[in-house]
C-alpha positions as a Markdown table, in Angstrom:
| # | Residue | x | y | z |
|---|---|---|---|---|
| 1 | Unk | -129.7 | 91.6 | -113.6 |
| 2 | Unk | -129.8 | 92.2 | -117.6 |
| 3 | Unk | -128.3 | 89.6 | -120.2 |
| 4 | Unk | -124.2 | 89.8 | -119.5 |
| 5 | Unk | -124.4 | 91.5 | -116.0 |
| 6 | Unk | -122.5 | 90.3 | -112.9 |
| 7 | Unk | -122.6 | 91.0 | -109.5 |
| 8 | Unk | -121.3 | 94.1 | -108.0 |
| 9 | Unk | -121.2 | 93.6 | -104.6 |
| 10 | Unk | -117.6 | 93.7 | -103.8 |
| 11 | Unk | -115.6 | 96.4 | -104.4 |
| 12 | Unk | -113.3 | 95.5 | -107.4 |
| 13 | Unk | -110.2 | 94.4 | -105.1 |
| 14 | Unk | -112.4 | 92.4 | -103.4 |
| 15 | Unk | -113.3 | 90.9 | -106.7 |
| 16 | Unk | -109.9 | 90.2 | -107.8 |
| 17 | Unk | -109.1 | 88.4 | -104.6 |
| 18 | Unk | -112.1 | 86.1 | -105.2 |
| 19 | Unk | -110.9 | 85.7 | -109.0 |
| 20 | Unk | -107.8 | 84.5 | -107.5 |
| 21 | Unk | -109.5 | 81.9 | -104.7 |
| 22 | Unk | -111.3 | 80.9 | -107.7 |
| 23 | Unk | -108.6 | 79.9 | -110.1 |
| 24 | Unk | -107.4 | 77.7 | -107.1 |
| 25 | Unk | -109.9 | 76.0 | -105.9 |
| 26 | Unk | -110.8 | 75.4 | -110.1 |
| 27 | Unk | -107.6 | 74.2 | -110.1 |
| 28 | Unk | -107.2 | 72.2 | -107.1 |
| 29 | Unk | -110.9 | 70.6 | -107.9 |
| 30 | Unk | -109.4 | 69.2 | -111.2 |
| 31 | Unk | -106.1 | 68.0 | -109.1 |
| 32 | Unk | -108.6 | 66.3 | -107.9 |
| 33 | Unk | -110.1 | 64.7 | -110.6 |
| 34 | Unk | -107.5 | 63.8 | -113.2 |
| 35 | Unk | -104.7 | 62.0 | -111.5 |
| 36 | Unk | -107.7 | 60.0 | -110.4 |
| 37 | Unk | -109.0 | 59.0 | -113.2 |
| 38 | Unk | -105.7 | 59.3 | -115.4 |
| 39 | Unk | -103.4 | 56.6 | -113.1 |
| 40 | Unk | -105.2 | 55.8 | -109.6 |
| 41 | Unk | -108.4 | 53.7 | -111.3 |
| 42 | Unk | -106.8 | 52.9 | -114.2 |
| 43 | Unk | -104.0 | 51.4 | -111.7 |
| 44 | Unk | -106.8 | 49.7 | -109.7 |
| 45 | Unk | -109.1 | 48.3 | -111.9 |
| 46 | Unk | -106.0 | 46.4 | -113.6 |
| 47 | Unk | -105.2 | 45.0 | -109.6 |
| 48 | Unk | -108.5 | 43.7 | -109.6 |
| 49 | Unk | -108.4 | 42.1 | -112.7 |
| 50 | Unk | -105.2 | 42.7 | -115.1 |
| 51 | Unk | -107.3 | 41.1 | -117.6 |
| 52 | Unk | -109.9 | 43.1 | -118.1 |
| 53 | Unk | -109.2 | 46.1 | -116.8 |
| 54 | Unk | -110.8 | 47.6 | -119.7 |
| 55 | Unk | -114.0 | 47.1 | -119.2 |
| 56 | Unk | -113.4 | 47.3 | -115.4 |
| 57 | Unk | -112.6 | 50.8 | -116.0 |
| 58 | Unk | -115.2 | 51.7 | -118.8 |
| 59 | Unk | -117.9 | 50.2 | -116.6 |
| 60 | Unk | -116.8 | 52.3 | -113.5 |
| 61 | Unk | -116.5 | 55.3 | -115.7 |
| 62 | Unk | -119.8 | 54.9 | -117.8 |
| 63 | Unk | -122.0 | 54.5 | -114.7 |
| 64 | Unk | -120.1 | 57.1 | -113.0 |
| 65 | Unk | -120.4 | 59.7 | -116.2 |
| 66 | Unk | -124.1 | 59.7 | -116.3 |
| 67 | Unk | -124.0 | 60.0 | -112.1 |
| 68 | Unk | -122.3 | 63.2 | -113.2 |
| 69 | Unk | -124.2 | 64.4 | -115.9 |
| 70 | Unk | -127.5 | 64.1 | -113.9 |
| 71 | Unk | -125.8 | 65.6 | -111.3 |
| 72 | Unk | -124.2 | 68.7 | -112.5 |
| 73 | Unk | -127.5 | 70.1 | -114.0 |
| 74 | Unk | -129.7 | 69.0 | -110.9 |
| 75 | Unk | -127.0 | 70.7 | -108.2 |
| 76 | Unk | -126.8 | 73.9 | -110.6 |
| 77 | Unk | -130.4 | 74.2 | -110.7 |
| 78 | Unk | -130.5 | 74.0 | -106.9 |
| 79 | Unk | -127.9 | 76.6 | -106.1 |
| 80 | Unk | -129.6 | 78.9 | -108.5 |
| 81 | Unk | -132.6 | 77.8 | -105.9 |
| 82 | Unk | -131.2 | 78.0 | -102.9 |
| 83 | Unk | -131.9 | 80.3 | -100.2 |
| 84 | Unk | -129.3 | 80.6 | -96.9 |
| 85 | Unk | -127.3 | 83.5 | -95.1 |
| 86 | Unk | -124.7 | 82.2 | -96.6 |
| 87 | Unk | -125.5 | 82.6 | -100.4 |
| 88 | Unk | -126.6 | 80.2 | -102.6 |
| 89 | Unk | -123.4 | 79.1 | -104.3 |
| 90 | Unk | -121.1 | 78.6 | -100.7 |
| 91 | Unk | -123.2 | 76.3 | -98.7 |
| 92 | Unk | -123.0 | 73.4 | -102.0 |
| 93 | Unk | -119.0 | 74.5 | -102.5 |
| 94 | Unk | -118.2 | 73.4 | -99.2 |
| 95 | Unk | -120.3 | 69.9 | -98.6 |
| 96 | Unk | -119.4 | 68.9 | -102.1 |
| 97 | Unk | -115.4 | 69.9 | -101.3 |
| 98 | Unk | -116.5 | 66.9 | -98.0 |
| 99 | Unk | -118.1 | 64.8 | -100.0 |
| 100 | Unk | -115.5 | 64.8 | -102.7 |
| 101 | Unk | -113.0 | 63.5 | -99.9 |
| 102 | Unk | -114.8 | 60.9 | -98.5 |
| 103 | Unk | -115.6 | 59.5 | -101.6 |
| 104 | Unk | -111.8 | 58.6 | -102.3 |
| 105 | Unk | -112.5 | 56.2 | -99.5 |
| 106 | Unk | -114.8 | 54.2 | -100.9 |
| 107 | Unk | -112.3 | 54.0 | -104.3 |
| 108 | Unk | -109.7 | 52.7 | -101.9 |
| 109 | Unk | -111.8 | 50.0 | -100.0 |
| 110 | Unk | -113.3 | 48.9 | -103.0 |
| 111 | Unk | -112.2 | 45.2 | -103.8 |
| 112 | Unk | -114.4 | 43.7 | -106.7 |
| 113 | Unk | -115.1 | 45.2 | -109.4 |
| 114 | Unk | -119.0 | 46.2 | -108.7 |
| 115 | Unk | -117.5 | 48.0 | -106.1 |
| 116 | Unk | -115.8 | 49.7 | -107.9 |
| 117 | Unk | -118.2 | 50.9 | -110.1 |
| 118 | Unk | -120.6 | 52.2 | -107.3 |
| 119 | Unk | -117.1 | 53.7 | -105.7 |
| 120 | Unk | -116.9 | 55.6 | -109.0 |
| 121 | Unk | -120.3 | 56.4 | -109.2 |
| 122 | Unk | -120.0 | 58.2 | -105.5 |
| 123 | Unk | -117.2 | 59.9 | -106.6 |
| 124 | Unk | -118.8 | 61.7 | -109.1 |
| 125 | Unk | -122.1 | 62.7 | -107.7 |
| 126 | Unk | -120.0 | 63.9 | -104.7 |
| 127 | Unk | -117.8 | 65.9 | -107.3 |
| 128 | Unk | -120.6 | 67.2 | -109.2 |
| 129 | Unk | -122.1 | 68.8 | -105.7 |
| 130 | Unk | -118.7 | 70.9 | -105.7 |
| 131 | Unk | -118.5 | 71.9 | -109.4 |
| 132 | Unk | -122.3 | 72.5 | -110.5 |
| 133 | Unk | -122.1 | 75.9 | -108.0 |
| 134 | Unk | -118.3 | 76.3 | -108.8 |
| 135 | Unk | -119.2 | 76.6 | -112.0 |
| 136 | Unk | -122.2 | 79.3 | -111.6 |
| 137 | Unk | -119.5 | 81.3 | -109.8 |
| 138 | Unk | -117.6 | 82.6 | -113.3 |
| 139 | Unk | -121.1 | 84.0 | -114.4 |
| 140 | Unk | -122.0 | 85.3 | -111.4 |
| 141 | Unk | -119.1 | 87.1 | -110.2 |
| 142 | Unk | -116.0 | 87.6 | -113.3 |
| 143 | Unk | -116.4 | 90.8 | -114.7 |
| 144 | Unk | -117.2 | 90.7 | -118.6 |
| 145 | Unk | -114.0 | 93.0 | -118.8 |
| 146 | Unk | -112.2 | 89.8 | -117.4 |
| 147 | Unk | -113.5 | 87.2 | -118.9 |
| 148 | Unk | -111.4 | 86.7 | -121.7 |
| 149 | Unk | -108.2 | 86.7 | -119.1 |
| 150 | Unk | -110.1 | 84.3 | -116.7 |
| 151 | Unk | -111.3 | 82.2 | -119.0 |
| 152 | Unk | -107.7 | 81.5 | -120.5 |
| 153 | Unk | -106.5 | 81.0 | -116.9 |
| 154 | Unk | -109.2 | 78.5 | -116.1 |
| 155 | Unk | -108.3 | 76.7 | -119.3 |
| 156 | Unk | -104.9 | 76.0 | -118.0 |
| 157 | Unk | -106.8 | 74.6 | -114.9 |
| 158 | Unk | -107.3 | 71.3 | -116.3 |
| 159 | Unk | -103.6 | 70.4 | -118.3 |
| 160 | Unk | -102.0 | 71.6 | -115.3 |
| 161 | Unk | -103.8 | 69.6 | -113.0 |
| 162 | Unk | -103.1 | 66.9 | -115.6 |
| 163 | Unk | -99.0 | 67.4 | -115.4 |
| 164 | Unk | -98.8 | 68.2 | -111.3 |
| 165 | Unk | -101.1 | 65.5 | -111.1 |
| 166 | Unk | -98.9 | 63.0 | -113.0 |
| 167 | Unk | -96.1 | 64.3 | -111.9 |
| 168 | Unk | -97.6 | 63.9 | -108.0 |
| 169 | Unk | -98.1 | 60.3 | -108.9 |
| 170 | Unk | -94.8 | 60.0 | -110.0 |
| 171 | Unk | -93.0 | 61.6 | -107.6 |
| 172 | Unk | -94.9 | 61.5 | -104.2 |
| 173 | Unk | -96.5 | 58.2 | -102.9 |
| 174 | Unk | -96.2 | 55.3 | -104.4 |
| 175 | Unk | -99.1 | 53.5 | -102.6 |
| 176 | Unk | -103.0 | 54.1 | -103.6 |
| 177 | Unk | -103.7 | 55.4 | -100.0 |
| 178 | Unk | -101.6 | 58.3 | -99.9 |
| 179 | Unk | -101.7 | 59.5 | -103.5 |
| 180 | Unk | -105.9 | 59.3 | -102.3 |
| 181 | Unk | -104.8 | 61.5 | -99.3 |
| 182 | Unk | -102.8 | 64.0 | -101.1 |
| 183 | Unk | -105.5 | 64.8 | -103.8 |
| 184 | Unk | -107.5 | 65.5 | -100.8 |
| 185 | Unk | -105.4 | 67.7 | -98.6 |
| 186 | Unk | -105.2 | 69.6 | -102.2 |
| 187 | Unk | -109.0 | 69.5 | -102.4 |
| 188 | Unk | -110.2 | 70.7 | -98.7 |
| 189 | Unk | -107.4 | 73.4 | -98.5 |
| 190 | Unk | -108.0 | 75.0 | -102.0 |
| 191 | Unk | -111.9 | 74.8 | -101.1 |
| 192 | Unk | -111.3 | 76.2 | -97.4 |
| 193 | Unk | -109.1 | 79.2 | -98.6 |
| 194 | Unk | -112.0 | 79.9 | -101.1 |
| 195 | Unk | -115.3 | 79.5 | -98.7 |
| 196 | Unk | -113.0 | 82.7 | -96.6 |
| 197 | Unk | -112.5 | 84.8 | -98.9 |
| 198 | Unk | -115.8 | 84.8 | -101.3 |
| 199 | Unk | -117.7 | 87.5 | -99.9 |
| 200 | Unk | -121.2 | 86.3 | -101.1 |
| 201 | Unk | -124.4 | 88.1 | -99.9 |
| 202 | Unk | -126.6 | 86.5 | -98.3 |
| 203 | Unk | -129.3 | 85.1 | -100.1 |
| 204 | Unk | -132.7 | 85.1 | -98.0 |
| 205 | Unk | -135.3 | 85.2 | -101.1 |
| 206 | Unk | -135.8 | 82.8 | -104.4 |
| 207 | Unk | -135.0 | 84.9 | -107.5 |
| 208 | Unk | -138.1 | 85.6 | -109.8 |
| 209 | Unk | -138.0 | 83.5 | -112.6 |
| 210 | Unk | -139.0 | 85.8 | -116.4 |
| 211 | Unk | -140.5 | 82.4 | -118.1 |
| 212 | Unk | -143.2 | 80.6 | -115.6 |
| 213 | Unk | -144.0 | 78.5 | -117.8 |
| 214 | Unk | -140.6 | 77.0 | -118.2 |
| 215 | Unk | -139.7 | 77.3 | -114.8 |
| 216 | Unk | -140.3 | 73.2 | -114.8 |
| 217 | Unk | -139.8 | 69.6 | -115.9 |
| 218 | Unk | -138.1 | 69.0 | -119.3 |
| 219 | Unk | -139.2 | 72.4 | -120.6 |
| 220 | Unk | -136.7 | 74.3 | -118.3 |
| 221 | Unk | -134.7 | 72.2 | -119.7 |
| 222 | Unk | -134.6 | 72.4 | -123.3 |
| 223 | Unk | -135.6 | 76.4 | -123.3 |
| 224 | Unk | -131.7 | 77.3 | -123.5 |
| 225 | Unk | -131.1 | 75.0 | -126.7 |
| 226 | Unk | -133.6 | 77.3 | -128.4 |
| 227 | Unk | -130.6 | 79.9 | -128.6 |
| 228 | Unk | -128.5 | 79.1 | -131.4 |
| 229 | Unk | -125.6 | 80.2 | -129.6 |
| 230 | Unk | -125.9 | 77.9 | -126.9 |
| 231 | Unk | -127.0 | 74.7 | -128.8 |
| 232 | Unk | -123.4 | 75.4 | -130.7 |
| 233 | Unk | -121.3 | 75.8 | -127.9 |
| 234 | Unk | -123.0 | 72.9 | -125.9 |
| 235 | Unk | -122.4 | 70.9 | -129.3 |
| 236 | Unk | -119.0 | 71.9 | -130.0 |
| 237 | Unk | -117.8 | 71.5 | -126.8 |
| 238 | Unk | -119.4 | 67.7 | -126.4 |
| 239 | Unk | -117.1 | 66.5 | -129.1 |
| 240 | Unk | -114.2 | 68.3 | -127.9 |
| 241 | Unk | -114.8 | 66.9 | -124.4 |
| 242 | Unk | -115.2 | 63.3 | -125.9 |
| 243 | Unk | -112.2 | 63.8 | -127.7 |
| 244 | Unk | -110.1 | 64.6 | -124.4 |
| 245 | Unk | -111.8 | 61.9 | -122.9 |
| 246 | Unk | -110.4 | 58.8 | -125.2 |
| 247 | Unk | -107.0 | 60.6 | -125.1 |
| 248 | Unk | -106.4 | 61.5 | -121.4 |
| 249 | Unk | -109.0 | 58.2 | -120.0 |
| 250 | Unk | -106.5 | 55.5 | -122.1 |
| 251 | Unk | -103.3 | 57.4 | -122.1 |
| 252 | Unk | -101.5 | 55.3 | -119.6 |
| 253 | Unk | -102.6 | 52.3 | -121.8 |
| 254 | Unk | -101.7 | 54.0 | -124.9 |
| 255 | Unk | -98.4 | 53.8 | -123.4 |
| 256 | Unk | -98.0 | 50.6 | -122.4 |
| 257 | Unk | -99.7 | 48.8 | -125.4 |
| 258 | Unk | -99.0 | 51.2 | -128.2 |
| 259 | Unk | -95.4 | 53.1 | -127.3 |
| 260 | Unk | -93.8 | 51.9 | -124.4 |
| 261 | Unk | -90.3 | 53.8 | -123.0 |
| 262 | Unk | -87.8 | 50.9 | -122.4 |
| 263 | Unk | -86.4 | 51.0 | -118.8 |
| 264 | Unk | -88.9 | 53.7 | -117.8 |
| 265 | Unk | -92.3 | 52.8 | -115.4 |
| 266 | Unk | -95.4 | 53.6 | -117.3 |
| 267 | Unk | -96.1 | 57.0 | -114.9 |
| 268 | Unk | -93.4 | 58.4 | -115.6 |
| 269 | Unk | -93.8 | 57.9 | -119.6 |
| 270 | Unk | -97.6 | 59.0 | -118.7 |
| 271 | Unk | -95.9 | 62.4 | -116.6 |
| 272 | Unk | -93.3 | 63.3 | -119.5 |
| 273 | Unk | -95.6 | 63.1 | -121.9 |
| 274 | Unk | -98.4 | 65.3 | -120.3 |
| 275 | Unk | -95.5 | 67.9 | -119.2 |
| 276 | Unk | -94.9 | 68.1 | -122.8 |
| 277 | Unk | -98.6 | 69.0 | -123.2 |
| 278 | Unk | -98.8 | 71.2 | -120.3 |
| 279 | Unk | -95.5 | 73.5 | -121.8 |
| 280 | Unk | -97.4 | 74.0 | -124.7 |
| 281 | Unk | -100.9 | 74.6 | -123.4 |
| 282 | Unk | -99.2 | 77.7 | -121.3 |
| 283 | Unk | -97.8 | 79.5 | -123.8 |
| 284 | Unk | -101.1 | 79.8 | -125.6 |
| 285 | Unk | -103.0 | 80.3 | -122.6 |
| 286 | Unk | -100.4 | 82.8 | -121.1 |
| 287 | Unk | -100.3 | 85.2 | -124.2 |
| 288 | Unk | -104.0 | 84.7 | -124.0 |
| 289 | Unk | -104.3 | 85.3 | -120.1 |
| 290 | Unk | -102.0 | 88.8 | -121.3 |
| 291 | Unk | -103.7 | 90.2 | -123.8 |
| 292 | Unk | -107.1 | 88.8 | -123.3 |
| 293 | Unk | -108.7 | 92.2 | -123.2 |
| 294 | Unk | -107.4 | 92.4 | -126.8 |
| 295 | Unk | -109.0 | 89.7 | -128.2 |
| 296 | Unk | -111.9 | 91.1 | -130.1 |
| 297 | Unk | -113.4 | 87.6 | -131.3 |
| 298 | Unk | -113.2 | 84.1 | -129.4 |
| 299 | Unk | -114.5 | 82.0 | -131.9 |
| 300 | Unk | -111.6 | 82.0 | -134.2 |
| 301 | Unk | -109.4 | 81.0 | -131.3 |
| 302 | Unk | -111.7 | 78.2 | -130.3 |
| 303 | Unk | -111.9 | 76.8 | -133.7 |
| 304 | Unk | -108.0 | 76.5 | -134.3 |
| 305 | Unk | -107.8 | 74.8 | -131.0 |
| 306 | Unk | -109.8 | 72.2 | -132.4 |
| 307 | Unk | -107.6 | 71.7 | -135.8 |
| 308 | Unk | -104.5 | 71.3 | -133.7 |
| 309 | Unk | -106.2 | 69.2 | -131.3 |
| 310 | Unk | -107.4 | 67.0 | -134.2 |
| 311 | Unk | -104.2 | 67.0 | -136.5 |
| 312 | Unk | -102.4 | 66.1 | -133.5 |
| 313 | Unk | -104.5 | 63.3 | -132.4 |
| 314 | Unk | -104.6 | 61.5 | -135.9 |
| 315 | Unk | -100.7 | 61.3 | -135.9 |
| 316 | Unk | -100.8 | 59.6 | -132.4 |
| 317 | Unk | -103.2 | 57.1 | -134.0 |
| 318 | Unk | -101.1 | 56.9 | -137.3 |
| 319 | Unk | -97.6 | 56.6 | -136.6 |
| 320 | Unk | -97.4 | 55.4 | -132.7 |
| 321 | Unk | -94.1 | 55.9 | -131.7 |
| 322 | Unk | -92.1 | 57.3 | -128.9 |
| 323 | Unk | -90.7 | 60.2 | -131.3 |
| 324 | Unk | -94.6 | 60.8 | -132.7 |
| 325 | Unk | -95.7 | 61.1 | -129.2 |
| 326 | Unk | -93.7 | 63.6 | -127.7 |
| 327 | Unk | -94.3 | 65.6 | -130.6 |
| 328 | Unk | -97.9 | 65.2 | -131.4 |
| 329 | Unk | -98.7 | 65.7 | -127.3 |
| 330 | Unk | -96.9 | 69.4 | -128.0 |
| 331 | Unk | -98.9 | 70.0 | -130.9 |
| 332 | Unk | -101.5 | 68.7 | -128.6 |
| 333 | Unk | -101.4 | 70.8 | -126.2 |
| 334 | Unk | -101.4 | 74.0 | -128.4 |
| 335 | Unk | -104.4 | 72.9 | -129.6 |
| 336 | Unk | -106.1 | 72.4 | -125.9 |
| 337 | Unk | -104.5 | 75.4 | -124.8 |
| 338 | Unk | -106.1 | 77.6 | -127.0 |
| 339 | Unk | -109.4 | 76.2 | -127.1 |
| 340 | Unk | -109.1 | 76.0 | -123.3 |
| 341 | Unk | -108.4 | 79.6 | -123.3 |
| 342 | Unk | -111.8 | 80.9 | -124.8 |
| 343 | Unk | -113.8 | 77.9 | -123.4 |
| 344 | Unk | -115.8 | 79.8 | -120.4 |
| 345 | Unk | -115.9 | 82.6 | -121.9 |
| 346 | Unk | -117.6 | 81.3 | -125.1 |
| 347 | Unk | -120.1 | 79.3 | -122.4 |
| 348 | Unk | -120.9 | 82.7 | -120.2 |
| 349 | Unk | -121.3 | 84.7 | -123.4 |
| 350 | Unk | -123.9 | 82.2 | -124.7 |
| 351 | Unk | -125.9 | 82.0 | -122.0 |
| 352 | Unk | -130.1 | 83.0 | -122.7 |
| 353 | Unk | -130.7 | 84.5 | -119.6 |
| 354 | Unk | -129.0 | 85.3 | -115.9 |
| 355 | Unk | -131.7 | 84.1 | -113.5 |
| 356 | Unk | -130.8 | 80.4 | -114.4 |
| 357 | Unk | -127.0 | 80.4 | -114.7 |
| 358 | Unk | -126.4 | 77.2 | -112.6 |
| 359 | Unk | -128.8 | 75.6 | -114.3 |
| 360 | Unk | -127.4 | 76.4 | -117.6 |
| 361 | Unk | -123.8 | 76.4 | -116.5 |
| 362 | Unk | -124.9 | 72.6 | -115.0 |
| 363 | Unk | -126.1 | 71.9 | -118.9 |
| 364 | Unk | -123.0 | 73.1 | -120.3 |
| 365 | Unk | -120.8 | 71.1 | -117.9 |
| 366 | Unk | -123.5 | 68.4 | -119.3 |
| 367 | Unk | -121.2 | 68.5 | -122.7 |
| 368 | Unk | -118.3 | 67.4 | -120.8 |
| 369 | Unk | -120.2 | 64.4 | -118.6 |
| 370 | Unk | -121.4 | 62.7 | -121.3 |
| 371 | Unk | -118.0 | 62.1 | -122.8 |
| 372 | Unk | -117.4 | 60.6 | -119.7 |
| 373 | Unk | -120.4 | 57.7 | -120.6 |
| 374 | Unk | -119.4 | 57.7 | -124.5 |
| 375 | Unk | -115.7 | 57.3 | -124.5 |
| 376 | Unk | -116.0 | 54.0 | -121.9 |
| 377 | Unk | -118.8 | 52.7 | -124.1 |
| 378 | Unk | -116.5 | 53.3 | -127.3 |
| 379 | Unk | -113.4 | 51.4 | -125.5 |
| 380 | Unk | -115.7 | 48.7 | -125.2 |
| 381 | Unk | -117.1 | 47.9 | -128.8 |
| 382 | Unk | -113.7 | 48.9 | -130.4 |
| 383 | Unk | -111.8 | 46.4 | -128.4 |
| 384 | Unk | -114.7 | 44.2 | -128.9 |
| 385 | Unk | -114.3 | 44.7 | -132.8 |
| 386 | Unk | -110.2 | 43.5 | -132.5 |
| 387 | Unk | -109.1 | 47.1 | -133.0 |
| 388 | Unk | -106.4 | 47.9 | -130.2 |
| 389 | Unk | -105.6 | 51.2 | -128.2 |
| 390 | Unk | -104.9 | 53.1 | -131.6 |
| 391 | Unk | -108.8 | 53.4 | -133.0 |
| 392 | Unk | -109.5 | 55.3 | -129.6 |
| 393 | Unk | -107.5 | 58.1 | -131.4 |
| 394 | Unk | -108.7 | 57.5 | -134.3 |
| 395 | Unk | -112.4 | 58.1 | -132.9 |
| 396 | Unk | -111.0 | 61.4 | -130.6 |
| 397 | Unk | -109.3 | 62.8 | -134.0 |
| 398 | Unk | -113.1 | 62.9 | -135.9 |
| 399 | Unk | -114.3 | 64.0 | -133.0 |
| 400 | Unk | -112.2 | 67.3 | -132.9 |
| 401 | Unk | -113.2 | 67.4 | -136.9 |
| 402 | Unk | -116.5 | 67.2 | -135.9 |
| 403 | Unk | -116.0 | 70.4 | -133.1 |
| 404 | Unk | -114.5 | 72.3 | -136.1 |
| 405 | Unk | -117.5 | 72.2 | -138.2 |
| 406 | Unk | -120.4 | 72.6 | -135.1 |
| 407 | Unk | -118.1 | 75.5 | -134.0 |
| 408 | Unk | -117.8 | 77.0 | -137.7 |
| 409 | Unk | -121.7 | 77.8 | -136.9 |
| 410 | Unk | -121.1 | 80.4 | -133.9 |
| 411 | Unk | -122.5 | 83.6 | -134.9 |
| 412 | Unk | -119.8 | 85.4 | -133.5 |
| 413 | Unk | -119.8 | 88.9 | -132.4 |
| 414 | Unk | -117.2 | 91.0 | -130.3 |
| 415 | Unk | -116.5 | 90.6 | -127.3 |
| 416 | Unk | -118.8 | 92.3 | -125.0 |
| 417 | Unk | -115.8 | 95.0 | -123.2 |
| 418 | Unk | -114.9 | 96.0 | -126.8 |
| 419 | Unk | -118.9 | 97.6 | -127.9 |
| 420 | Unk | -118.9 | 99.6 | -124.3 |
């Protein structure tokens, strides 16, 4: 297929029925994920050792981060490998989706803290198997005439997983093993819905690859960072990502140590506030979603996401109060929701050539492991240092700055539907 093509196998109802199985199984995938990381282990490291749950936690997510940035690009390089009646994307989607579920076992059962860790560490190479091909699915099979409008819908995938999830752990059980279950009833029915209903063709021959002598080791590697375009977005959406991560990973904590709610448990402080968020994150995603085909430039979009996103962040570190909170988490969210909104769209646009799309989807999802590694590791020598809770904000506010000036480098063109 030429640069910016998708498949055409389905007829286009087809298509928007996949689309749809998509967006829910995206979602269900970060339902997954975020009440996980955002109460469950932050809950259970502090049970194994209220004292240094900290660096519990940062250890278990460091090692676990660069489990999943390996990972992500391996898996994405193998689906764009793999050869099966059952396509190359479906086979990975479906043991990872297993994988993901038994790994919430070991997170359970896990009693010191090295356990822990490697529980974490399973978790995310299992989770990784499931999102490296998920992932290769948006190239492969959104239409470019869509991608603006999916792109703004998968952007509310992860904030909304972030409030249902909260609000889950809130509201459902109040026990680790059957929040665990829950997430993965989500998980398997989402994934099982989706495996029916994505009509992929068979896929009985490798592709050819255009570049031989990239084809392997590092090279293949570093041949997509050789596109300006690419190296931007990758760049840009590394500090963004490590920006979410010291805001969403230590929220709960911020919290407890920084804000507090008199009379109120911390989860349901942690589920207001991410509602909040969430409110504001769908009204810039859902005027996005609506007139997506509209929108003639992305970058413009992307790059006030990441002013909101840091102007909101600073006053969080600034002036930590109940009052600030609520109202820097809606500016927040503004800011998330429209970044959010162009995000895979900006990634798929980018992209140097089809033939490899898991593997350069896999390096773009790259930019949001590492975060994963870096925000633990900045946890640790901040509170190290004597600075409390606060400098994490601090750190995630230059860290949207930084997005703003990468991004400001985008040599941005219309959207692809609008020169046809």
């Amino acid at each position: 297929m030429e640069e910016g093509e998708v498949s055409t196998y389905s007829h286009p109802r087809r298509t928007r029925l996949v689309v749809a199985a998509y967006l829910v199984l995206f979602l269900a995938a970060f339902i997954g994920l975020a009440p996980l990381f955002q109460i469950i282990a932050p809950l259970h490291a502090a049970g194994l050792d209220a004292g240094s749950k900290t660096e519990i936690l940062s250890r278990a997510m460091f090692w676990g981060a660069i489990t999943a940035a390996a990972a992500n690009v391996l898996m994405g390089t193998i689906s764009d490998r793999t050869t099966s009646r059952f396509g190359r994307r479906r086979p990975w989607i479906a043991l990872g989706a297993l994988l993901t579920v038994l790994s919430y076992v070991g997170i359970w059962r896990s009693s010191t803290p090295g356990e822990f860790v490697w529980a974490l560490i399973g978790f995310q190479l299992a989770f990784n198997v499931l999102m490296a091909p998920l992932s290769a699915v948006f190239a492969d099979r959104v239409p470019i005439a869509l991608r603006s409008t999916v792109s703004a819908m998968l952007g509310l995938s992860y904030p909304l997983a972030v409030a249902l999830g909260s609000s889950l752990m809130a509201l459902g059980p109040q026990y680790e093993p059957g929040r665990l279950a829950l997430l993965a009833g989500i998980l398997l029915g989402a994934a099982l819905i989706f495996l029916i209903v994505y009509d992929e063709p068979p896929c009985l021959e490798r592709p050819e690859t255009p570049q031989p002598s990239a084809s392997g080791g590092i090279g293949s590697f570093i041949a997509p960072f050789r596109s300006r375009n690419f190296a931007v977005v990758w760049t840009g959406r590394l500090f963004i990502a490590t920006g979410y991560a010291l805001v969403s990973m230590y929220l709960l904590y911020f919290v407890t140590d920084a804000v507090g709610w008199p009379g109120r448990s911390p989860e349901r402080a942690h589920a207001l506030l991410t509602g909040i968020a969430f409110v504001s994150v769908v009204v810039v995603a859902g005027a996005i979603a609506l007139f997506g085909r509209r929108i003639i430039w992305r970058q413009p979009v992307a790059l006030m996401g990441a002013l909101l996103l840091c102007a909101a962040t600073a006053v969080l570190a600034i002036a930590p109060s109940w009052t600030t909170a609520v109202l820097a988490l809606a500016v927040y969210g503004l800011g998330q929701g429209a970044y959010g909104s162009v995000e895979m769209g900006l990634m798929a646009d980018a992209l140097p050539t089809q033939n490899n799309r898991g593997r350069d989807m896999g390096l773009n999802n790259l930019a949001v492991a590492l975060p994963q590694a870096m925000a633990p590791v900045a946890a640790l020598i901040l509170e190290r240092s004597g600075a409390d809770v606060r400098g994490l904000y601090v750190a995630a506010a230059a860290c949207f700055a930084a997005a703003v000036l990468v991004m400001s480098l985008f040599r941005s063109t219309p959207v692809l539907e609008h020169s046809k």
